[in-house]
GUPAPA-851710 format. One line per 3 residues: for each residue z, x, y of C-alpha. Coordinates in steps of 0.05 Angstrom, whole numbers, plus 5000, padded with zeros to 4 digits. Each point is the difference from the previous one (the first is absolute). Layout:
<recs>
Z/X/Y | ...
</recs>
This chain:
<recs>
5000/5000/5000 | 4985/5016/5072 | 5057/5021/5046
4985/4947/5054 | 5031/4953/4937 | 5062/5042/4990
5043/4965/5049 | 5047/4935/4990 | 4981/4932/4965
4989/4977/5079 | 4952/5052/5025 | 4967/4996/4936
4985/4923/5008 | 4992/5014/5073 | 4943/5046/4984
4970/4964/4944 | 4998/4935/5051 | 4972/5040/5056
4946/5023/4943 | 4979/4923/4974 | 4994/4990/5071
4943/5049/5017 | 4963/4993/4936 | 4999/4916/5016
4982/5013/5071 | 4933/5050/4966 | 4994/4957/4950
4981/4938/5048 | 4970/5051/5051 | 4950/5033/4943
4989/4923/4977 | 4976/4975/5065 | 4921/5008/4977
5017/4960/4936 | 4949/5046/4969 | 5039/5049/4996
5064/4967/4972 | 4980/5028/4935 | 5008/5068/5024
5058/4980/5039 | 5037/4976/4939 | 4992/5053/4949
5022/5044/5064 | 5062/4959/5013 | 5019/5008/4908
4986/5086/5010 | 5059/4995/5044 | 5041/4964/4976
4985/5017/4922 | 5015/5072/5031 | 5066/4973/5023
5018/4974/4934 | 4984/5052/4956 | 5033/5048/5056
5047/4968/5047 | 4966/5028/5063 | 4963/4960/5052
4951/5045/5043 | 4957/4942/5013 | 4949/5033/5053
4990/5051/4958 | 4982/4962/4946 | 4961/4941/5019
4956/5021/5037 | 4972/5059/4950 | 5010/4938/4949
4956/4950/5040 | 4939/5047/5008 | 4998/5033/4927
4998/4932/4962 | 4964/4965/5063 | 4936/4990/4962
5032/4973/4931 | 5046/4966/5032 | 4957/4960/5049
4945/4981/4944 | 5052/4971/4952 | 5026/4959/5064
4929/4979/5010 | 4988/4982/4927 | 5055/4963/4996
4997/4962/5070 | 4928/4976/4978 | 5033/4972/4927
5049/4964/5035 | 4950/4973/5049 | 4953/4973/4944
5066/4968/4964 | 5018/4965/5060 | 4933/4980/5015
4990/4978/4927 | 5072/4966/5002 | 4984/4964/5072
4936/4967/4958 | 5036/4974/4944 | 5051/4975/5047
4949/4949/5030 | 4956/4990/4944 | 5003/4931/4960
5011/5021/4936 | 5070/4980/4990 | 5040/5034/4950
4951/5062/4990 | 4996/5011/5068 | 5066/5010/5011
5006/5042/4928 | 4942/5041/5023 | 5038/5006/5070
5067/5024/4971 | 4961/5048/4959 | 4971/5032/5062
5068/5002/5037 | 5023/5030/4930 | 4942/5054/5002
5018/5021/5072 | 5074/5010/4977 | 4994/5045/4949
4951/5045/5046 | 5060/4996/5036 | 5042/5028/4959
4947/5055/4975 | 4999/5018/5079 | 5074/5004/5009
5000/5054/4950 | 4932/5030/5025 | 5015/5036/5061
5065/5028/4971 | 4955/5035/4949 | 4952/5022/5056
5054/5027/5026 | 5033/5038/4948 | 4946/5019/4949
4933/5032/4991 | 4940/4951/4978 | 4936/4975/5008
5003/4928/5044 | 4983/4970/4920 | 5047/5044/4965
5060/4979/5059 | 4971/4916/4992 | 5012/5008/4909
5069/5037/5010 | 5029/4939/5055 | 4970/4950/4952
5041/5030/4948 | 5061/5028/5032 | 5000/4918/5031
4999/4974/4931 | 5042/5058/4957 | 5055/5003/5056
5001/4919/5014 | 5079/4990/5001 | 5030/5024/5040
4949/5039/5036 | 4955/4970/5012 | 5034/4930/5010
5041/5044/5062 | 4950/5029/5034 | 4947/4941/5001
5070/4959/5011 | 5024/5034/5065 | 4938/4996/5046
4990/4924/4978 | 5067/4982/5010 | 5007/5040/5068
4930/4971/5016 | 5020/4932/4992 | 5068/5011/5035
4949/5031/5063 | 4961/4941/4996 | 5058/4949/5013
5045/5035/5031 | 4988/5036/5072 | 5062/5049/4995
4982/5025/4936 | 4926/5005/5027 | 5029/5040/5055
5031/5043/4951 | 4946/5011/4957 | 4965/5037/5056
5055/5047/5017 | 5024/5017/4922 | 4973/4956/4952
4948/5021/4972 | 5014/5076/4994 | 5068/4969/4965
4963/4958/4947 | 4964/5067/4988 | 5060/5043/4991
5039/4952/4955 | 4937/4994/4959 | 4981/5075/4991
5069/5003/4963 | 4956/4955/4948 | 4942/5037/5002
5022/5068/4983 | 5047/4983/4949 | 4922/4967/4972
4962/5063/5023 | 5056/5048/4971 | 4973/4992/4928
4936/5014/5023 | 5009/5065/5043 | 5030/5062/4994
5047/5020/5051 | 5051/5061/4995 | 5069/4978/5002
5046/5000/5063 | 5060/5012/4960 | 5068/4957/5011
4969/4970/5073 | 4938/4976/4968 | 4990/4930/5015
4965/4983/4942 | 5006/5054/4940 | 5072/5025/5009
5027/4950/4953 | 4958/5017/4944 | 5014/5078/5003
5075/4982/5002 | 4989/4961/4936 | 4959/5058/4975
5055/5046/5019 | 5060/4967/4969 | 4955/4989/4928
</recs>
C-alpha cells in the first residue's frame, strides 16, 4: 500500500471520498459526447479495479492514460451495443402497438428480455476492457461467459447497483443530485470488489503479502497447512 493510505481510519475515508469524487466528476466530464462513454467507463473500472487490487487512488494518473489506451475498443463496443439496444427498443415500441394480442406482447417482452441480458454482457464488458488483453470478439465471449458462470452474486450486484441507483435517480432529485457528485464512481468501486475476486482465477498477479486485498487470505491458509 501507498503511504498517502497509512494514516487513520478518518484520513483514509477522507481520501478515498475525495478520490470517488474526482473519478465521478471525469467520469461525467469524459461522458459528455455519449460516444465516448464507452471509453469513459472502462477508464472510470482501471481506477478503481487499481484501487481494489491495491488500496491507492492516483486517479489523474490513471484515467486519463486508461481512457486513451482502450479509447478505440472501448468506444466500438459502446457503439455496438448502443445500436442493439436501439433496434430492441425499436422492435419492442412495434409490438407494443401492433394488434396481435398475446404474441405481441410475448414477442415484446422477449425484446425487452434480449436488451437485458446485453445488459448484463456490457456491465461486465468494459471491466474486461479494462483489465485484460483481447481482441473486441475475444473481450464480447469472455463477458458472455464470466455474465453467465459468475451469475450469483456477481453478476446479480453489479447489474443490481446501477439499476437500483438508476431508478432511485429517476424518482428521486436528491439522490439524482448525488449521483452526479459520487455515485457513479461508488457503484464502480463497490462492484470492482466483484469483479476481481471473478478476474482473480483468470489472471496472474504476484502476491502483496499480508496487505493484499484479495490474495492474502489464501497464502495465510497456505502458510498454516
Amino acid at each position: 500500500m501507498t503511504d498517502r493510505y497509512d494514516n487513520n481510519s478518518v484520513v483514509r475515508v477522507l481520501n478515498r471520498c475525495t478520490d470517488l469524487v474526482v473519478l465521478n466528476l471525469l467520469f461525467l466530464f469524459c461522458s459528455i459526447p455519449i460516444v465516448t462513454l464507452g471509453a469513459s467507463l472502462s477508464a472510470m473500472y482501471a481506477v478503481s479495479l487499481r484501487s481494489v487490487r491495491f488500496g491507492d487512488g492516483y486517479v489523474l494518473q490513471n484515467f486519463f492514460p486508461a481512457f486513451k489506451k482502450n479509447f478505440r475498443q472501448a468506444t466500438a463496443a459502446w457503439l455496438g451495443f448502443l445500436a442493439v439496444w436501439f433496434l430492441l427498443y425499436v422492435d419492442a415500441k412495434f409490438w407494443k402497438y401492433s394488434d396481435m394480442g398475446v404474441m405481441a406482447d410475448a414477442l415484446q417482452m422477449f425484446s425487452i428480455a434480449v436488451a437485458m441480458m446485453f445488459f448484463m454482457v456490457a456491465v461486465w464488458m468494459f471491466p474486461l476492457i479494462a483489465k485484460m488483453q483481447g481482441t473486441l470478439r475475444e473481450q464480447f465471449v469472455n463477458a458472455c461467459k464470466m455474465s453467465i458462470g459468475y451469475f450469483f452474486p456477481y453478476t446479480v450486484v453489479v447489474v443490481g447497483l446501477p439499476l437500483v441507483a438508476g431508478y432511485l435517480a429517476y424518482i428521486n432529485g436528491p439522490m439524482l443530485m448525488l449521483m452526479g457528485i459520487i455515485g457513479c464512481s461508488t457503484i464502480a468501486f463497490i462492484s470492482s470488489h466483484f469483479f476481481y475476486k471473478a478476474f482473480a482465477n483468470h489472471i496472474s498477479e504476484e502476491s502483496l503479502g499480508c496487505d493484499d486485498l484479495l490474495f492474502g487470505q489464501n497464502e495465510d491458509a497456505s502458510n498454516n497447512d
